[in-house]
N, CA, C and O atoms as a MOPAC input file, in Angstrom:
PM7 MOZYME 1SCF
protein

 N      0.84600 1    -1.16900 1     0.00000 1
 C      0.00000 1     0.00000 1     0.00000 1
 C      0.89000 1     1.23000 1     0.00000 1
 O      1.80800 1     1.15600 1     0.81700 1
 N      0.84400 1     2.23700 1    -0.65100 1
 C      0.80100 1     3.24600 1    -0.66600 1
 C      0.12000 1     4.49800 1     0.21000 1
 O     -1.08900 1     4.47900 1     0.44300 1
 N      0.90100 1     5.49400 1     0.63900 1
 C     -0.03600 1     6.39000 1     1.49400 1
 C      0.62100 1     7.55400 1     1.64100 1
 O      1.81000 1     7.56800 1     1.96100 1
 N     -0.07600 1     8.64900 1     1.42400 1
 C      1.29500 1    10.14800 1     1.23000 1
 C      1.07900 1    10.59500 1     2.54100 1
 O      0.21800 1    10.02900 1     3.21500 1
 N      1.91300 1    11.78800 1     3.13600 1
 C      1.63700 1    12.56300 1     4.44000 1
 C      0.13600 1    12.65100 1     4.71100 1
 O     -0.57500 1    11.89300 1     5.37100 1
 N     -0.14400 1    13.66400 1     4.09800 1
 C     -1.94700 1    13.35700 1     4.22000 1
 C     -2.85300 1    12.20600 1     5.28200 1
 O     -3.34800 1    12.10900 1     6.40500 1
 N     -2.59800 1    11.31300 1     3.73900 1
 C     -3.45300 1    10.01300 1     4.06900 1
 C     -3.04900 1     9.30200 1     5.70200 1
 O     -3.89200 1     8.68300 1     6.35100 1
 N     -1.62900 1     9.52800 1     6.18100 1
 C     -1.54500 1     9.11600 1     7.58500 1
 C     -2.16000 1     9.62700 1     8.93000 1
 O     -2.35900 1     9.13800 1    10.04300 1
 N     -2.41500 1    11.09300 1     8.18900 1
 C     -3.44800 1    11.75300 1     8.92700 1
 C     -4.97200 1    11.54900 1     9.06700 1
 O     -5.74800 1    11.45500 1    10.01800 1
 N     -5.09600 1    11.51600 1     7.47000 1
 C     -6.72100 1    11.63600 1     7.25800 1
 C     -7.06200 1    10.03600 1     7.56700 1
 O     -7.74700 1     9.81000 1     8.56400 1
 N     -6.72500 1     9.19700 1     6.95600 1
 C     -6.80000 1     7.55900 1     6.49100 1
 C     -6.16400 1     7.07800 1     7.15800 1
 O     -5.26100 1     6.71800 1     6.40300 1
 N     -5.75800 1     6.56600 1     8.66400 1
 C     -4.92600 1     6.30200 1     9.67800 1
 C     -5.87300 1     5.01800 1     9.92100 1
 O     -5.09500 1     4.24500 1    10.48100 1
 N     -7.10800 1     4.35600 1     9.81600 1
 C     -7.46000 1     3.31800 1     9.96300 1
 C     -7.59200 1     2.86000 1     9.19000 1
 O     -8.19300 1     1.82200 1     9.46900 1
 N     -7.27000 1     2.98200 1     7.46000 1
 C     -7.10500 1     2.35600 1     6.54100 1
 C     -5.55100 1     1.57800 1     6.28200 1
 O     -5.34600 1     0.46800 1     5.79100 1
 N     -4.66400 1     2.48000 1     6.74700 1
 C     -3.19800 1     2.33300 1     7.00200 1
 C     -2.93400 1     0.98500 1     8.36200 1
 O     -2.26500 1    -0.04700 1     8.33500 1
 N     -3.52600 1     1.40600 1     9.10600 1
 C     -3.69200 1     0.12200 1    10.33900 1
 C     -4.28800 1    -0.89200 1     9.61000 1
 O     -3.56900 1    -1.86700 1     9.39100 1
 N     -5.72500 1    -0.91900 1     9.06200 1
 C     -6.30500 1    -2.46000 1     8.71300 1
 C     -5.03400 1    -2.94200 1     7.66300 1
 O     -4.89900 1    -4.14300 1     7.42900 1
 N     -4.15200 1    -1.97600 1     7.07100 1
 C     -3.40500 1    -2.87800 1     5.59700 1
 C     -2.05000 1    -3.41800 1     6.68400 1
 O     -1.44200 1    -4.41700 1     6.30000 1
 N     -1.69300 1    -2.89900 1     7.73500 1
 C     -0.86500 1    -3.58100 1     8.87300 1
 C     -1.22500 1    -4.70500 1     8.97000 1
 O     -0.76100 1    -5.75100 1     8.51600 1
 N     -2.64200 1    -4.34500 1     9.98000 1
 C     -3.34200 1    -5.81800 1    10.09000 1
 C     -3.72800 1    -7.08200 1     8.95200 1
 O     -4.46700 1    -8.06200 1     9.04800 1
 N     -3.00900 1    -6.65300 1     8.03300 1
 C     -3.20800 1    -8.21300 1     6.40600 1
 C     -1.62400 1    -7.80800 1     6.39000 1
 O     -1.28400 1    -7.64200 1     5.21900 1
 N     -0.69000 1    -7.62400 1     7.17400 1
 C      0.69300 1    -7.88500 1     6.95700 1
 C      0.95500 1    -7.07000 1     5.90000 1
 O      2.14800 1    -7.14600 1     5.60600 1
 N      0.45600 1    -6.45800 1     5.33100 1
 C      1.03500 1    -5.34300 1     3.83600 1
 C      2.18800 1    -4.20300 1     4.62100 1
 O      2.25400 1    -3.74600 1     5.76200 1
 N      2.86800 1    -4.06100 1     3.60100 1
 C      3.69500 1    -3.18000 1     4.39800 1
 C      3.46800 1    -1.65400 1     3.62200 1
 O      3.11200 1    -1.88300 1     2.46600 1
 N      3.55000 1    -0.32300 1     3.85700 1
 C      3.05700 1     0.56700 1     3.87100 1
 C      3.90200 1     1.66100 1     3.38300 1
 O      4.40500 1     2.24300 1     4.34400 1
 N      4.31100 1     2.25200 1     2.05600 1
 C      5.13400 1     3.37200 1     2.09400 1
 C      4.69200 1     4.21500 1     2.04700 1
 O      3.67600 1     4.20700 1     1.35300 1
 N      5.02700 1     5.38700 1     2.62800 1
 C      5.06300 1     6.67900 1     2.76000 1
 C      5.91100 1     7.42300 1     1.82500 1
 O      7.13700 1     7.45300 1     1.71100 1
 N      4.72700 1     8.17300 1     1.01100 1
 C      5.17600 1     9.21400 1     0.09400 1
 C      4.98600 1    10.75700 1     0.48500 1
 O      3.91200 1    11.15600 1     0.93400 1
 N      6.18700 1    11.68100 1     0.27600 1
 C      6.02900 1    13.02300 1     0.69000 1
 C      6.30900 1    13.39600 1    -0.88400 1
 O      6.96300 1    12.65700 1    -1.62000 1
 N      5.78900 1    14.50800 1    -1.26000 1
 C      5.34000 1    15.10600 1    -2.83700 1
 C      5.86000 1    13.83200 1    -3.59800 1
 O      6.79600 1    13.74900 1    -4.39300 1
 N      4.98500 1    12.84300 1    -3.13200 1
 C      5.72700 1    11.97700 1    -4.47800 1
 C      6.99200 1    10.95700 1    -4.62300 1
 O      7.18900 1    10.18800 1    -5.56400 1
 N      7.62800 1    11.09700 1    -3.71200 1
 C      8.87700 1    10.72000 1    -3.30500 1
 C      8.73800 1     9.47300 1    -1.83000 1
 O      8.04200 1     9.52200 1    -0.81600 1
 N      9.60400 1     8.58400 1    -2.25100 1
 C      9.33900 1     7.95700 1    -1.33600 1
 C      9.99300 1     8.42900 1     0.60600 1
 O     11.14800 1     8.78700 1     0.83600 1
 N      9.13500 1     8.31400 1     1.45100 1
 C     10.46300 1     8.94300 1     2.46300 1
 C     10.43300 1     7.93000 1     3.53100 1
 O     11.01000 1     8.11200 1     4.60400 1
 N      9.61000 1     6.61200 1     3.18500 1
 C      9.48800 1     5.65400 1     4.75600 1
 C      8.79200 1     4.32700 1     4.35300 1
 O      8.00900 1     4.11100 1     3.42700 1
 N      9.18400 1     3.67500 1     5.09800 1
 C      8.47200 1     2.07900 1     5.01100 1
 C      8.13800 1     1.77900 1     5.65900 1
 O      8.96500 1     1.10000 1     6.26800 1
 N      6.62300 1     1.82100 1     6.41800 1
 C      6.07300 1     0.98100 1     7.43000 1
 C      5.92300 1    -0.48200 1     7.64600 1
 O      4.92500 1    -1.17200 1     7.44100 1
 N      6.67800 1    -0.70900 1     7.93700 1
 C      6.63900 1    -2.73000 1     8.18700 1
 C      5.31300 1    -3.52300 1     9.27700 1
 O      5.08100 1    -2.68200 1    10.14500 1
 N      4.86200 1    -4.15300 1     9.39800 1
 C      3.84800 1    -4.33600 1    10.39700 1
 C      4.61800 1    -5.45800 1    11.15600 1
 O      5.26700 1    -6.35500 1    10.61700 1
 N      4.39800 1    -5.21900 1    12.83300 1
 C      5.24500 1    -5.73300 1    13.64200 1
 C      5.25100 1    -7.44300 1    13.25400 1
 O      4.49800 1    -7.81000 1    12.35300 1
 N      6.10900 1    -8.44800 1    13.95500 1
 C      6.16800 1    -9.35000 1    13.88800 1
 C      5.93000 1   -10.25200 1    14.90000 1
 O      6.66800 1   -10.25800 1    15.88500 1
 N      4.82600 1   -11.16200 1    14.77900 1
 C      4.23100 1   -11.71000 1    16.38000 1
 C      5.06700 1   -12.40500 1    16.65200 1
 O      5.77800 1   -12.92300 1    15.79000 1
 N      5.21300 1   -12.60600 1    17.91300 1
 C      6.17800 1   -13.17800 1    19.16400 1
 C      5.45500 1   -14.53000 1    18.76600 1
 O      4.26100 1   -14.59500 1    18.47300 1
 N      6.35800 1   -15.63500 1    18.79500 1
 C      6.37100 1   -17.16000 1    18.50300 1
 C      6.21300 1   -17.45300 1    20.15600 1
 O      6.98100 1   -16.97000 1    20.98700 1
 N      4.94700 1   -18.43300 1    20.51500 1
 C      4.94800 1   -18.64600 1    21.16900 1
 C      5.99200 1   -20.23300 1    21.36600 1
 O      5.82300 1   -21.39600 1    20.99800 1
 N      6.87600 1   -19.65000 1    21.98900 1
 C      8.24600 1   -20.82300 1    22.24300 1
 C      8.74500 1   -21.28500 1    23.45400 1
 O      9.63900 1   -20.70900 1    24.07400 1
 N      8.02400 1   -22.62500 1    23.92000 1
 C      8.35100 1   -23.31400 1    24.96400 1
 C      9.83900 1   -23.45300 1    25.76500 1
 O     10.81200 1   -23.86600 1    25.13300 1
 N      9.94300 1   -23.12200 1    27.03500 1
 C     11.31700 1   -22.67200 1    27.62800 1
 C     11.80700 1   -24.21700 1    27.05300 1
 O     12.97400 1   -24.40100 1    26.70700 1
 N     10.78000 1   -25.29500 1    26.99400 1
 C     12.12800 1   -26.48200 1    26.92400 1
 C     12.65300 1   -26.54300 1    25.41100 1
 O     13.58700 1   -27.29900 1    25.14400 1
 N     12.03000 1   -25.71400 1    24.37300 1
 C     12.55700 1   -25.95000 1    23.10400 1
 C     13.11100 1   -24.75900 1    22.87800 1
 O     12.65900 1   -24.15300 1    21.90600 1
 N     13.72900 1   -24.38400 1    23.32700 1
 C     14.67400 1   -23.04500 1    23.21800 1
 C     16.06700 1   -23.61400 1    22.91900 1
 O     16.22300 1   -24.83500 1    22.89600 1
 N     16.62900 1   -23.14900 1    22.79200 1
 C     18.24300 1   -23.90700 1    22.16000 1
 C     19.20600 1   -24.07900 1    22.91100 1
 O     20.21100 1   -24.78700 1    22.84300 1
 N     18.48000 1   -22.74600 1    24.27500 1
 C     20.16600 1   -22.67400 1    25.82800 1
 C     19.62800 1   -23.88700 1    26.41600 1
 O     20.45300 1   -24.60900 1    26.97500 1
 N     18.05000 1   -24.37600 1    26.40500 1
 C     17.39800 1   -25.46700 1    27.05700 1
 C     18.31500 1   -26.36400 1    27.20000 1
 O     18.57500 1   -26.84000 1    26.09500 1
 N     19.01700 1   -26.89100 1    28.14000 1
 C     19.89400 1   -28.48300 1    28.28800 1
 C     21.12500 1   -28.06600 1    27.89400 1
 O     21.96400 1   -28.94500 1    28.09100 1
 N     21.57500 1   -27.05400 1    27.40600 1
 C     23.13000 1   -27.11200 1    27.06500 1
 C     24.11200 1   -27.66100 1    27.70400 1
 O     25.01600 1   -28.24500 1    27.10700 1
 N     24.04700 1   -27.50500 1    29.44900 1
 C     25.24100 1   -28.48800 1    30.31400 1
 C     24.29800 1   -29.76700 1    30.28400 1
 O     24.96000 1   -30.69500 1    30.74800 1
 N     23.37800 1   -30.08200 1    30.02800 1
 C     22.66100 1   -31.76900 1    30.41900 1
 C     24.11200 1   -32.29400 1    30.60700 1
 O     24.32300 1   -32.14500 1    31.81100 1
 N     25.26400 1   -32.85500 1    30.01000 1
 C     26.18400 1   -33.44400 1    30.49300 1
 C     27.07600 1   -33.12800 1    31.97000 1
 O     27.78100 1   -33.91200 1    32.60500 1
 N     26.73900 1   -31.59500 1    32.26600 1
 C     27.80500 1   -31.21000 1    33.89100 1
 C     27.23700 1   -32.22700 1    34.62200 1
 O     26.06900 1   -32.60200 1    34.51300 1
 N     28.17300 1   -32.72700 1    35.46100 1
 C     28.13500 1   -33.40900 1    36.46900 1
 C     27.82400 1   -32.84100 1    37.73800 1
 O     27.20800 1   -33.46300 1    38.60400 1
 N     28.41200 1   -31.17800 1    37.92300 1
 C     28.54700 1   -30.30600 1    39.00300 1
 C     26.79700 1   -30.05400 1    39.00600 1
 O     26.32900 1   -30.10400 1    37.86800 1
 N     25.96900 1   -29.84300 1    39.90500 1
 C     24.81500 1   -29.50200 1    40.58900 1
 C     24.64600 1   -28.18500 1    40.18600 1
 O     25.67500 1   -27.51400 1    40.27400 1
 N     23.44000 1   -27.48000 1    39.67600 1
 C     23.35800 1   -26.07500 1    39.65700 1
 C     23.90500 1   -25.21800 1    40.95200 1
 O     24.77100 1   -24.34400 1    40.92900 1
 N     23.25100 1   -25.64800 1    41.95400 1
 C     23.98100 1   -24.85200 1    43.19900 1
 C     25.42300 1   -24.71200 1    43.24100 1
 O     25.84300 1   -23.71200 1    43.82300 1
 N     26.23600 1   -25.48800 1    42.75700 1
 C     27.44400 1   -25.88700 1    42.57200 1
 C     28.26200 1   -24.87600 1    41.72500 1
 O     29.17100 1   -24.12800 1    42.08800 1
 N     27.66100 1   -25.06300 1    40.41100 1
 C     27.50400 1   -24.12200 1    39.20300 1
 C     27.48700 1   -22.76200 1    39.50800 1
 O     28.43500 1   -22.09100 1    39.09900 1
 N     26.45500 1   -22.13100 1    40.24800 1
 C     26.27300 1   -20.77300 1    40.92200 1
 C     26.79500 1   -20.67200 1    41.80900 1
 O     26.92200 1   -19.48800 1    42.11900 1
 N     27.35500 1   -21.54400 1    42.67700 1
 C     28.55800 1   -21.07500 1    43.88200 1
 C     30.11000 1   -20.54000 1    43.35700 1
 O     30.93900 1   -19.84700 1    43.94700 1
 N     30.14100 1   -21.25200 1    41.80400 1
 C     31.64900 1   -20.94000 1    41.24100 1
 C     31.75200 1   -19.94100 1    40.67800 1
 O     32.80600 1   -19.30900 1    40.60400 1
 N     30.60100 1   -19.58200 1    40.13800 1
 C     30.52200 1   -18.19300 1    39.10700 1
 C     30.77500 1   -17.28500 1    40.39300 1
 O     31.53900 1   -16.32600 1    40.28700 1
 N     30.15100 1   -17.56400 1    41.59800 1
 C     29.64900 1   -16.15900 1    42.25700 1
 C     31.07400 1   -15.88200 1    42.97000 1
 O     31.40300 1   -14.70400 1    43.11300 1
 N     31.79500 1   -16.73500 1    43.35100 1
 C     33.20900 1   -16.51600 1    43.68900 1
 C     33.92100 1   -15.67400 1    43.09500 1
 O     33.78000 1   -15.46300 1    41.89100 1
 N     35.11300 1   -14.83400 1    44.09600 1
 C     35.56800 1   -13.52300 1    43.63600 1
 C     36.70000 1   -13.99100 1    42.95900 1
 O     37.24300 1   -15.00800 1    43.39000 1
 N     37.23400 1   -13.31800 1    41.78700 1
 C     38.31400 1   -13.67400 1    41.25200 1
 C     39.31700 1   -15.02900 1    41.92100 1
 O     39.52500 1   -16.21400 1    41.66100 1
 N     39.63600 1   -14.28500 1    42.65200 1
 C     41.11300 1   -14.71900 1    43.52500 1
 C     40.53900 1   -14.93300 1    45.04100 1
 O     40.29100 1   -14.07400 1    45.88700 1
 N     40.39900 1   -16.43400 1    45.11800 1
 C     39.66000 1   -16.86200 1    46.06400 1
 C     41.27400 1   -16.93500 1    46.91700 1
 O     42.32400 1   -17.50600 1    46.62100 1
 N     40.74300 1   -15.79800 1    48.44700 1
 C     41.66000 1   -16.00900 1    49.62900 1
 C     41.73400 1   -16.70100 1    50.46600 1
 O     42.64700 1   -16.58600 1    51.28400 1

């Protein structure tokens, strides 16, 4: 879709419904192109266990508590 300064003013729920069908939207000033409205991109609903950090140590042997006791240690343990 197409839409000049104007029309974002006047036609602002015509510009939203062409969002809402995923069209993406340029903006023309005298004619000229000056912008591209993209319509956002929905959030994938993605299960913490199929995420990719999901299980990465599955092989440590060390205990999470274990794990977070070493990180939290100061450099140069006295």
């Amino acid at each position: 879709m197409k839409a000049s300064v104007v029309d974002l003013r006047y036609k602002t729920s015509d510009i939203l419904k062409a969002l809402d069908r995923n069209e993406t939207v340029t903006v023309l000033y005298h004619g000229k192109v000056k912008g591209i409205i993209k319509p956002a991109k929905e959030k994938s609903a993605l299960k913490v266990k199929d995420h990719p950090f999901f299980g990465m140590h599955s092989e440590a042997e060390a205990t999470v508590l274990d794990e977070l006791e070493n990180m939290r240690k100061p450099r140069h343990d006295l």
